[in-house]
C-alpha positions as CSV (number, residue, x, y, z in Angstrom):
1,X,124.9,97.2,82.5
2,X,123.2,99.9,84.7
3,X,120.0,98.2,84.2
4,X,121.2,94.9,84.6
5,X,122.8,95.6,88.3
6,X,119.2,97.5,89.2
7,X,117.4,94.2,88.0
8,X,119.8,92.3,90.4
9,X,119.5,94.7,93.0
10,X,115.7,94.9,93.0
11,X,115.7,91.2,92.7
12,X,117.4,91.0,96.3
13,X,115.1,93.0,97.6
14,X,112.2,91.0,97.0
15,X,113.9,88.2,98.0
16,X,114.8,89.6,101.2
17,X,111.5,90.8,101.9
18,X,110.1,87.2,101.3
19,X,112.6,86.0,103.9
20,X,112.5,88.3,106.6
21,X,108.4,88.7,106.4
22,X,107.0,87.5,109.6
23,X,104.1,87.6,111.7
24,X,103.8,91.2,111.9
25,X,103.5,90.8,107.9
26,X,100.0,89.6,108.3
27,X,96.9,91.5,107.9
28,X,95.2,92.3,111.3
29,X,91.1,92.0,111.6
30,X,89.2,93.0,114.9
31,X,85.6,93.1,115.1
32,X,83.9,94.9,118.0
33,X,80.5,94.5,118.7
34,X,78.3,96.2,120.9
35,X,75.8,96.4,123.1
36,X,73.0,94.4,121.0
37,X,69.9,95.7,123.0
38,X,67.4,92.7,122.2
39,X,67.8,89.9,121.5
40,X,67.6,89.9,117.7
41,X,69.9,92.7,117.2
42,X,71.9,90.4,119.0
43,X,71.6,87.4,116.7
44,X,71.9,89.5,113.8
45,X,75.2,91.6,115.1
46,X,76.7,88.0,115.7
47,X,75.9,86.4,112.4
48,X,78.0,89.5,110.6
49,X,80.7,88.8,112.9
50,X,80.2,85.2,111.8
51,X,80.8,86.6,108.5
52,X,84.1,88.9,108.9
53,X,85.8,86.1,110.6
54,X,85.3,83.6,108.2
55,X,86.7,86.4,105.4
56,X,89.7,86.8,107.8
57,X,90.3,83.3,108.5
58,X,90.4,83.1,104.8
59,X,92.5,85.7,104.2
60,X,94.7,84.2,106.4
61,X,94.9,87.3,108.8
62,X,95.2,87.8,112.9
63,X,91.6,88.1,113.9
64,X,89.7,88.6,116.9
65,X,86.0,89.8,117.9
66,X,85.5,91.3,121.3
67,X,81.9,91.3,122.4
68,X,80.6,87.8,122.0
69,X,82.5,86.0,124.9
70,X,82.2,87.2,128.1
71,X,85.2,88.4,130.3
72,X,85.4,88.4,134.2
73,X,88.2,90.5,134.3
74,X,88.3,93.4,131.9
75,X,85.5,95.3,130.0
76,X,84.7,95.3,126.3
77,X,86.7,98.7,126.1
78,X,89.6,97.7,127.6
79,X,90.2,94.5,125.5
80,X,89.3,97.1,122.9
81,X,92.1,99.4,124.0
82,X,94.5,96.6,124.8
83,X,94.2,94.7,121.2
84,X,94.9,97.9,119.6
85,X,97.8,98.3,121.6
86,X,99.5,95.2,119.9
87,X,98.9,97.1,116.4
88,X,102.0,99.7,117.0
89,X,104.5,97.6,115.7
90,X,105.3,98.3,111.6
91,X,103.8,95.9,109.3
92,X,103.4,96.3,105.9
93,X,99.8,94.4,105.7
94,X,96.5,96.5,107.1
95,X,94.8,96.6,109.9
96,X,90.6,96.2,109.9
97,X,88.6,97.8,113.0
98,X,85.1,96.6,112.2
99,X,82.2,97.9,114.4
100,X,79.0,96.5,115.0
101,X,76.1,97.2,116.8
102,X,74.7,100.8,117.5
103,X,75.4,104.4,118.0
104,X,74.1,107.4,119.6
105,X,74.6,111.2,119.5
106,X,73.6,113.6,121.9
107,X,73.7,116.7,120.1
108,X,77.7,117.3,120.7
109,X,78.9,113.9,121.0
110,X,78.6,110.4,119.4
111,X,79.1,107.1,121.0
112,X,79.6,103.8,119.8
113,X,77.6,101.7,122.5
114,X,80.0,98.8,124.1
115,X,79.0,96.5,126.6
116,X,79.5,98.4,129.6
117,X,81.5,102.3,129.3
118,X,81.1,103.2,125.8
119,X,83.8,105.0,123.8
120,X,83.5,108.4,121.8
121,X,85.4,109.7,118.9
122,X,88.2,111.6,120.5
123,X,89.3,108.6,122.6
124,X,89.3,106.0,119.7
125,X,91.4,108.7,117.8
126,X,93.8,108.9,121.2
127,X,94.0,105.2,120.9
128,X,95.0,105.0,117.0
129,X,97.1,108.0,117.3
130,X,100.5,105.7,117.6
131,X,99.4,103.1,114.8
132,X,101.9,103.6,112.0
133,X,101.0,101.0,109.9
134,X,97.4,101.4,107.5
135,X,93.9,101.2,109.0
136,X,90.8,100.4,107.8
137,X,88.2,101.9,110.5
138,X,84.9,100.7,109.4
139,X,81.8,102.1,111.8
140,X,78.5,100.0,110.6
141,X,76.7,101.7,113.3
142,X,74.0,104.2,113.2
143,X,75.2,107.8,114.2
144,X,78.5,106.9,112.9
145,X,79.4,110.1,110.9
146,X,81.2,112.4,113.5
147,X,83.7,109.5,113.7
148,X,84.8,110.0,110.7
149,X,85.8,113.7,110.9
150,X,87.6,112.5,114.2
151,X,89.5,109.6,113.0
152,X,90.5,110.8,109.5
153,X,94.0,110.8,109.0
154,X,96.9,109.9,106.9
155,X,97.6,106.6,106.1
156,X,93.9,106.0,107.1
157,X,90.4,104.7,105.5
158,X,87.5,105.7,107.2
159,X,84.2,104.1,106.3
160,X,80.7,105.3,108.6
161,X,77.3,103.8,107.8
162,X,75.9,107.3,108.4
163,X,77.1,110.8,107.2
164,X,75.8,112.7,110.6
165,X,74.9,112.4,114.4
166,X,71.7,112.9,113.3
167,X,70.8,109.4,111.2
168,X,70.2,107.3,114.2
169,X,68.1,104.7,113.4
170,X,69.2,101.1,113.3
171,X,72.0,101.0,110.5
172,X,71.6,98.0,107.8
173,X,74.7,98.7,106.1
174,X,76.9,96.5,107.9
175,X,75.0,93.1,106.9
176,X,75.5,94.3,103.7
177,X,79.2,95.2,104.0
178,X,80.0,92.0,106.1
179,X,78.5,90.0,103.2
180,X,80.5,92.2,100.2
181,X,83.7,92.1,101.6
182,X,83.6,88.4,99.8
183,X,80.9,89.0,97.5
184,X,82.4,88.7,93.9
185,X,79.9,91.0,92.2
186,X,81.9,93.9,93.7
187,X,84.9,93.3,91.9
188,X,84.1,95.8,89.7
189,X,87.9,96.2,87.7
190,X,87.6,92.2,87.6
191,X,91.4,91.6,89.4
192,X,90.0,88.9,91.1
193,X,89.8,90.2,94.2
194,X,87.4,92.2,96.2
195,X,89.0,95.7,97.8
196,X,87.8,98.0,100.6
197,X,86.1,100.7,98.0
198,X,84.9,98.0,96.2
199,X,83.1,96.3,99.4
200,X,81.7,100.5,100.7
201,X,80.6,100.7,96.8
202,X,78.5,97.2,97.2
203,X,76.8,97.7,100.4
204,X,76.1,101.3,99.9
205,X,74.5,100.1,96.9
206,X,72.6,97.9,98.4
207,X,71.3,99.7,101.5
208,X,69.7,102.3,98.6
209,X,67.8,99.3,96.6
210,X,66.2,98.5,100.1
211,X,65.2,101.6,101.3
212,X,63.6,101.9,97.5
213,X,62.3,98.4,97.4
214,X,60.6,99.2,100.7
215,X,59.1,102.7,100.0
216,X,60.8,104.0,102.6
217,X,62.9,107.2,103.2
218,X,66.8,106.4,103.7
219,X,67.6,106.7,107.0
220,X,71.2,106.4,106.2
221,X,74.0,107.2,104.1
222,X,77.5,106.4,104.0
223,X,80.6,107.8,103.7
224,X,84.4,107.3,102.8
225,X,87.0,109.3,103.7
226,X,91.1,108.3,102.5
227,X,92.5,111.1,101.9
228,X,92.6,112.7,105.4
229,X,90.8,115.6,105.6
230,X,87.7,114.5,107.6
231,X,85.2,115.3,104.4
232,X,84.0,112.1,103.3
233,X,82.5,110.9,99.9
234,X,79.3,109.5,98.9
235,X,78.6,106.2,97.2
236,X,76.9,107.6,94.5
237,X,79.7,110.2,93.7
238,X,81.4,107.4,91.9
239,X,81.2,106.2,88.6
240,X,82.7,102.8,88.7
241,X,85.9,103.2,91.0
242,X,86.0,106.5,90.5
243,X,84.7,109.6,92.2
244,X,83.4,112.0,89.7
245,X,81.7,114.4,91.4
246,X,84.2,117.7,92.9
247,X,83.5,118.7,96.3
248,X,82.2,122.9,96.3
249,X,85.7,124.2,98.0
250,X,87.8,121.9,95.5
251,X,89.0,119.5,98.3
252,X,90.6,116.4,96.5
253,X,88.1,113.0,96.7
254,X,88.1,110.0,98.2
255,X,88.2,106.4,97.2
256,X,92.4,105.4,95.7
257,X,93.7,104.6,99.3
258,X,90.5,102.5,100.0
259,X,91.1,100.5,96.2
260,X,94.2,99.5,97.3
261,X,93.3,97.5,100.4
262,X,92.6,93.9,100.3
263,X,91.4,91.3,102.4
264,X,91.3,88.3,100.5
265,X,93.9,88.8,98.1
266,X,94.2,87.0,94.4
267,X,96.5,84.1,93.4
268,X,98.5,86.7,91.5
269,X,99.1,89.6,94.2
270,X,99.4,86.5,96.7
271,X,102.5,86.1,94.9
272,X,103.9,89.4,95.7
273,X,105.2,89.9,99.5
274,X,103.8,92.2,101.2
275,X,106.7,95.0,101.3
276,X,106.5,94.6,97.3
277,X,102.7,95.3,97.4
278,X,103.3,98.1,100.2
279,X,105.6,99.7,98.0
280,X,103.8,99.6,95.1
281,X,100.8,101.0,96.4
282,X,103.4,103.9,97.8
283,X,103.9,104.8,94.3
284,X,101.0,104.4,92.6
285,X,99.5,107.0,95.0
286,X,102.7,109.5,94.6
287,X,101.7,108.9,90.8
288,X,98.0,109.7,91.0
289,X,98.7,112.7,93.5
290,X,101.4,114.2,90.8
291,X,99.1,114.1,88.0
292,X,96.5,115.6,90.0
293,X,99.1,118.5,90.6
294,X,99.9,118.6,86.8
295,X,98.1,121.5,86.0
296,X,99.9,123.7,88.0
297,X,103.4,122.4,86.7
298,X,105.8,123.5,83.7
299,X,105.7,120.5,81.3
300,X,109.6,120.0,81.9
301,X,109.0,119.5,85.5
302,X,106.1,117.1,85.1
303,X,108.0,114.9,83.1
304,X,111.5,114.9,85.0
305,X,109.1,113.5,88.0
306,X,106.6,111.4,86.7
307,X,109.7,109.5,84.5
308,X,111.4,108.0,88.1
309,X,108.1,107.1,89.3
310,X,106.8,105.1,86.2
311,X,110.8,103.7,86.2
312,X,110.7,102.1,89.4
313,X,107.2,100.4,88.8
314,X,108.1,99.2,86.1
315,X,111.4,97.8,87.5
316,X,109.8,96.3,90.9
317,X,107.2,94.5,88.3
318,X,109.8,93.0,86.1
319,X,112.2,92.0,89.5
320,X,108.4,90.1,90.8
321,X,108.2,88.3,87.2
322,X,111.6,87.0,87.4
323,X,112.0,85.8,91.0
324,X,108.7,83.6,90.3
């Protein structure tokens, strides 16, 4: 009978989420591009914003690319600072910040290059600091890697084309990534659906086989950080969707955060609403955290908190099946 009234509870819930999930249930996509330089940069830089739109018109989501259209009245940074101002209130979807263009690094300080004032780590940080719903910050730009320490953070993915200041050539990672966000060879556990690790895996991938293909030395390498503590993993410290590799000071790795996000979502998880998928993920993550903390735990204890975990999954699943 217990079980029956937590069906029928659970049940409700879905239901009500399904009725009272409005705009702010919607994933959010805003691609900045920079300062091109010349004129083929330029071309280029547009064509991958070509690409991210058409992924986010797809996926249904609030998009909007600053840097393309010109604007009498405010700068590239402050319709930067503005949008990301309209991303405080709670949703339950992601938000994707997609840069574009290039980056520099003067020995202390990085820059993402805007038309007009640029903006460094600490302010984009400042800016993100009262965003409570999930980002995706994803820096194709060359010198990219001292945003990531910045703008690591809970709740957070960070993705930088290069892993220091110091890789500042011109950054070809985010054709790749603008065309493997969609690309359904990187749907490596074959759900139908392409997710953020998924996409870093593909282009990181693919940035090596050039740099091999041409002879040439990599002049980048990037990184993923989800877990918060600024670190960042390497592409090839996975194995499949997993990172196998242990950083030297034991800090935990990267990568379960980042497999949870979608873009384009399959006909399956289109089916859940989003505070169903946003609580899901919640404890799937509480799941893989406490097994990672299992070795330091009395058997008993293990079990009497894995058990209301794995309960509740299994619950939400079976209240999603029936309210099909």
């Amino acid at each position: 009978m217990i079980r029956t009234f937590a069906r029928i509870a659970l049940i409700g819930i879905l239901f009500q989420s399904i009725t009272t999930a409005g705009a702010a249930d919607r994933a959010s996509v805003l691609v900045v591009v920079g300062a091109a330089g010349e004129k083929d940069f330029g071309e280029q830089f547009a064509e991958w914003a070509k690409r991210w739109r058409a992924a986010a018109d797809k996926a249904q989501a609030d998009v909007a690319v600053i840097g393309l259209d010109d604007s009498e009245s405010q700068t590239d940074r402050e319709l930067l600072q503005q949008r990301l101002g309209t991303w405080t209130e709670p949703s339950a979807e992601a938000a994707w910040l997609v840069f574009i263009g290039h980056g520099t690094f003067d020995g202390k300080t990085a820059k993402f290059s805007l038309r007009g004032p640029d903006i460094t780590p600490s302010e984009l940080a400042g800016w993100l600091k009262p965003i409570e719903r999930q980002v995706a910050v994803i820096d194709c730009t060359s010198a990219s890697g001292p945003f990531l320490n910045e703008l690591s953070a809970k709740n957070r993915v960070v993705i930088t084309a290069a892993r220091s200041g110091s890789e500042y050539n011109y950054s070809r990672f985010g054709d790749y990534f603008s065309t493997a966000i969609t690309d359904p060879k990187a749907d490596l556990d074959k759900d139908d659906q392409t997710s953020l690790l998924e996409a870093f895996l593909l282009a990181s991938s693919a940035v090596k086989e050039f740099y091999a293909g041409e002879g040439r030395l990599a002049t980048e390498h990037a990184l993923i950080d989800d877990n918060g503590d600024g670190l960042g993993t390497p592409a090839d410290w996975f194995q499949g969707l997993r990172a196998t590799k242990a950083a030297k000071d034991g800090a935990p790795l990267d990568g379960f955060r980042a497999g949870q996000i979608v873009l384009i979502r399959s006909a399956r998880e289109q089916q859940l609403p989003a505070a169903v998928r946003a609580r899901r993920d919640e404890l799937e993550r509480d799941l893989v955290e406490l097994r990672q903390r299992k070795p330091k735990l009395a058997e008993d204890e293990y079990l009497s908190q894995i058990e209301p975990i794995l309960v509740e999954l299994a619950k939400l699943y079976d209240a999603a099946e029936r309210a099909k």
